[in-house]
Structures are given as structure tokens and as C-alpha cells.
ChimeraX commands (.cxc) that place a marker at each C-alpha (Angstrom):
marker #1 position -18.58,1.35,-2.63 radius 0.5
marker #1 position -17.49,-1.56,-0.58 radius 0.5
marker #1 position -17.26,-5.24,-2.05 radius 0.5
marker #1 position -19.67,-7.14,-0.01 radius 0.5
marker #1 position -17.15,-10.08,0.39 radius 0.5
marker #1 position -13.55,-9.32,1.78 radius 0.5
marker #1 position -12.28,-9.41,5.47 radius 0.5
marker #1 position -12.10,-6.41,7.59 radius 0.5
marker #1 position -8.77,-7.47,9.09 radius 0.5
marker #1 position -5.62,-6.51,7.75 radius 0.5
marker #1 position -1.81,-7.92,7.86 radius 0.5
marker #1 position 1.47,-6.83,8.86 radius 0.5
marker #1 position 4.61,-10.15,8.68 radius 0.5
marker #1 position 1.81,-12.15,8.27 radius 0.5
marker #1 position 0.16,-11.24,11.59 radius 0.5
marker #1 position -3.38,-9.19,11.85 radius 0.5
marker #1 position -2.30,-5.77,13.34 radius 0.5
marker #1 position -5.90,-4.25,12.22 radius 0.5
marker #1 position -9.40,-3.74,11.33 radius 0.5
marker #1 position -11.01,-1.41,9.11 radius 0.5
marker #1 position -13.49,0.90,10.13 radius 0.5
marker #1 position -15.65,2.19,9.03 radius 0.5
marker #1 position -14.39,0.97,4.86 radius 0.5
marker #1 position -11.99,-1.18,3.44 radius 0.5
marker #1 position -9.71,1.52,1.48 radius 0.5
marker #1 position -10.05,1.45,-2.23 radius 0.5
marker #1 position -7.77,4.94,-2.48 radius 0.5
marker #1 position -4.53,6.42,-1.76 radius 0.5
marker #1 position -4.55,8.23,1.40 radius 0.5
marker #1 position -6.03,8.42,5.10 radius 0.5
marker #1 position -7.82,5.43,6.44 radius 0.5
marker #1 position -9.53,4.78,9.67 radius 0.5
marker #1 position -8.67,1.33,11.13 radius 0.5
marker #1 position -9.26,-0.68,14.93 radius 0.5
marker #1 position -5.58,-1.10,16.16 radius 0.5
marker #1 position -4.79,-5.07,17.09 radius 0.5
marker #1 position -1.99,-4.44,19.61 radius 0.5
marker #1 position 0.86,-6.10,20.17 radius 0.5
marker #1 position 4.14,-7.10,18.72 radius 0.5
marker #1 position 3.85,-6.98,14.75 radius 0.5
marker #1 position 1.62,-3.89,15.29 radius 0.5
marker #1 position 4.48,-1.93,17.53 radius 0.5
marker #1 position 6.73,-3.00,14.95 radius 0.5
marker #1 position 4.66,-1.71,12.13 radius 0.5
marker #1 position 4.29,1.87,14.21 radius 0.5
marker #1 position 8.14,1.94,14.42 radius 0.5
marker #1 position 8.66,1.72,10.95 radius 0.5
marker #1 position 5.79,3.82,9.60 radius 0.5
marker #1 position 7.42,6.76,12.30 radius 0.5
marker #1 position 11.11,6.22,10.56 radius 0.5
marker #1 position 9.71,6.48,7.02 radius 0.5
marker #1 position 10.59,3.17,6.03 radius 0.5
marker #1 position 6.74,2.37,4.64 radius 0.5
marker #1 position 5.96,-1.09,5.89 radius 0.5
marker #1 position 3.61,-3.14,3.65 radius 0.5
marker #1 position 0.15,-4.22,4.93 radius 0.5
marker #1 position -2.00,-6.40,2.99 radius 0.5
marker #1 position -5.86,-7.64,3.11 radius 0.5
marker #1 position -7.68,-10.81,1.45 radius 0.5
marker #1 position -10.40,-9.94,-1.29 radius 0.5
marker #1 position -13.10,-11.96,-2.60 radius 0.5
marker #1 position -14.24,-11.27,-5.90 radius 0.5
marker #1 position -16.14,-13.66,-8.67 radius 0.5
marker #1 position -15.00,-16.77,-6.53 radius 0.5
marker #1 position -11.28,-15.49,-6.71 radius 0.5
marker #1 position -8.88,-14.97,-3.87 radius 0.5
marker #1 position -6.59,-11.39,-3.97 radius 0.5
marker #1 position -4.17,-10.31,-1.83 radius 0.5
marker #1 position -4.25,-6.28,-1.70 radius 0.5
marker #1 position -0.87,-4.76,-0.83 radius 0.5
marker #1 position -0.42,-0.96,0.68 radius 0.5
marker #1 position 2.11,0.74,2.10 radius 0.5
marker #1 position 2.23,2.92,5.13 radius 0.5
marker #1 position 2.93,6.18,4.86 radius 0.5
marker #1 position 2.45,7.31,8.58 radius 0.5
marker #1 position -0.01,7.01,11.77 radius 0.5
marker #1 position -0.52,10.27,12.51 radius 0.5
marker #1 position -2.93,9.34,15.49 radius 0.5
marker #1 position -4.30,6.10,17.35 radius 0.5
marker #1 position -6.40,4.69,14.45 radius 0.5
marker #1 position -5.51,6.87,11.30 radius 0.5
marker #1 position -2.90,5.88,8.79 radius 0.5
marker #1 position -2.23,7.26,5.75 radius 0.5
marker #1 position -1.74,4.53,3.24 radius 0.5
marker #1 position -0.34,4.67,-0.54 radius 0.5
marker #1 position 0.50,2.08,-3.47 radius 0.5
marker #1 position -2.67,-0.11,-3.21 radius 0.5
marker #1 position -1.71,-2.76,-5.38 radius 0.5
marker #1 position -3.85,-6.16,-5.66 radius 0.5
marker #1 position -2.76,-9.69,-6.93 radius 0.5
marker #1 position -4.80,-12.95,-7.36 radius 0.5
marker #1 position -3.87,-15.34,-5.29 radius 0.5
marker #1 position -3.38,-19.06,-6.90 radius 0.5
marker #1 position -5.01,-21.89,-5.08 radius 0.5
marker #1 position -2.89,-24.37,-3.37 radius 0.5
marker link #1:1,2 radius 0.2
marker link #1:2,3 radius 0.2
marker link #1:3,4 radius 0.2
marker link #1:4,5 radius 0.2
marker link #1:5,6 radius 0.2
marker link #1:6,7 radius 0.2
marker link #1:7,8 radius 0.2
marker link #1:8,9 radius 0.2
marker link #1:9,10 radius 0.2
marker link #1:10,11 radius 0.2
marker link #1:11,12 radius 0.2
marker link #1:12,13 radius 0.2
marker link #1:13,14 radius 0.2
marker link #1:14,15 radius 0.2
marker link #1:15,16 radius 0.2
marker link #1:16,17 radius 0.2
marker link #1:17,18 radius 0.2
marker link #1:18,19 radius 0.2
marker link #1:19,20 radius 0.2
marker link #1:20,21 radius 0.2
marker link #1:21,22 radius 0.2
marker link #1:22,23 radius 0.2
marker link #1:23,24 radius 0.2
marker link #1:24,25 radius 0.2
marker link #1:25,26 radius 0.2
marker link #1:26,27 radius 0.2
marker link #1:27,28 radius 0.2
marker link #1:28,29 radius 0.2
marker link #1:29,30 radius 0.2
marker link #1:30,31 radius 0.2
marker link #1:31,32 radius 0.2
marker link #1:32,33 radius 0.2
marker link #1:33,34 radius 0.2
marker link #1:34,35 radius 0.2
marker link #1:35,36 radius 0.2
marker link #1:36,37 radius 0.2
marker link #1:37,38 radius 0.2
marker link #1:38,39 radius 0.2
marker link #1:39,40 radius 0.2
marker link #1:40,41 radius 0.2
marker link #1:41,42 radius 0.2
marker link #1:42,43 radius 0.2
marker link #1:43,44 radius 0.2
marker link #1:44,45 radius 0.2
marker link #1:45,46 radius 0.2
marker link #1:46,47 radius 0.2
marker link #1:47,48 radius 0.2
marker link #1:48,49 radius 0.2
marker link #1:49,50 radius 0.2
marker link #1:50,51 radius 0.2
marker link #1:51,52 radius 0.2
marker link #1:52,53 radius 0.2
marker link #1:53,54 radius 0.2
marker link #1:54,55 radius 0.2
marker link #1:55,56 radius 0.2
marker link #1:56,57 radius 0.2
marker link #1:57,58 radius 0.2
marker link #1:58,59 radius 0.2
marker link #1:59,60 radius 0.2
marker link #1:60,61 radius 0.2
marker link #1:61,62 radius 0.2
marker link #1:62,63 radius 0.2
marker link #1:63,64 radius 0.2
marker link #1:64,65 radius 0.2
marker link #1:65,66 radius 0.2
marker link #1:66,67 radius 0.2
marker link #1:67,68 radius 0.2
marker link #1:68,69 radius 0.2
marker link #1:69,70 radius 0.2
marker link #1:70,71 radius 0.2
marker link #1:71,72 radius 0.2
marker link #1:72,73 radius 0.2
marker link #1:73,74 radius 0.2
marker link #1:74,75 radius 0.2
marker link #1:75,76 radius 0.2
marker link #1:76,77 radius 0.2
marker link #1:77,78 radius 0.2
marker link #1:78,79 radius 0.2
marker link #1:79,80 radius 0.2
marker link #1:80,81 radius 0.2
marker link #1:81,82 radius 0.2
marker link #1:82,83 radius 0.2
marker link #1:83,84 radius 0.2
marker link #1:84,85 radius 0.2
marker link #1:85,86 radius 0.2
marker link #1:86,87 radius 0.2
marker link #1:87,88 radius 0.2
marker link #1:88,89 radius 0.2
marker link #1:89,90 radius 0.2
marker link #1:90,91 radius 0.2
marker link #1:91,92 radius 0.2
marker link #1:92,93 radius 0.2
marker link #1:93,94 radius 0.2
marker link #1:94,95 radius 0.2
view
């Protein structure tokens, strides 16, 4: 099930390269997303097709808290698909 409050978008260097569609991933494994072209997305293709797993990460809300989620890239197999592994979430602190 989906948490009703996080963002669709998700980050690559700190620059949106995506949306998820039609869930946010919660699991290891393939994930349908909205492409955001341009130059930190082409970047992120390059490295997931040389197997160097780029990290992409996503803003949660939960209980008033801010997390960052963390994945890694495993491959885009096709415009849209990726195939994501690692999920990995940590609250971040206020500023």
C-alpha cells in the first residue's frame, strides 16, 4: 500500500530525473516511472547501462517526519522500467 504523503518525483545528483507511476516502490525490483529528460537523467541511463548502479533517492512523509529513501539502479531495460535494489530510508534532520 502506498503512504498517502510522499512525492512522486524522484532524484538523481540532486536533480528530478523521474516520476513514479503508477506506485512509489516499497520492494526490490522492477518499477514503472515517467522519464524527466535531460542531462542528470542521460547521465543516470549511462551509468545504469555500464553497471555502475547510480543512486536515486525520493522524500517521504511519515508521522510529521522527513526521510530520504535511497535505491540503486540496477538497469533500464526499456523507456520507463528500471529495475531498482537496496531501498534504504533515513530521517532527515531539520535545518
Amino acid at each position: 500500500m502506498n503512504d498517502p504523503e510522499f512525492s512522486f518525483e524522484f532524484m538523481f545528483q540532486d536533480e528530478v530525473v523521474g516520476l513514479f507511476s503508477p506506485f512509489i516502490p516499497n520492494n526490490p525490483g522492477r518499477v514503472e516511472f515517467i522519464p524527466v529528460r535531460g542531462a542528470s537523467y542521460d547521465e543516470l541511463e549511462m551509468e545504469a547501462e555500464a553497471g555502475e548502479m547510480p543512486e536515486c533517492h525520493f522524500i517521504r512523509l511519515r508521522q510529521e517526519k522527513t526521510f530520504n529513501v535511497f535505491f540503486d539502479v540496477i538497469s533500464i531495460p526499456e523507456y520507463g522500467v528500471m529495475m531498482i535494489d537496496n531501498l534504504r530510508e533515513t530521517y532527515k534532520e531539520e535545518t
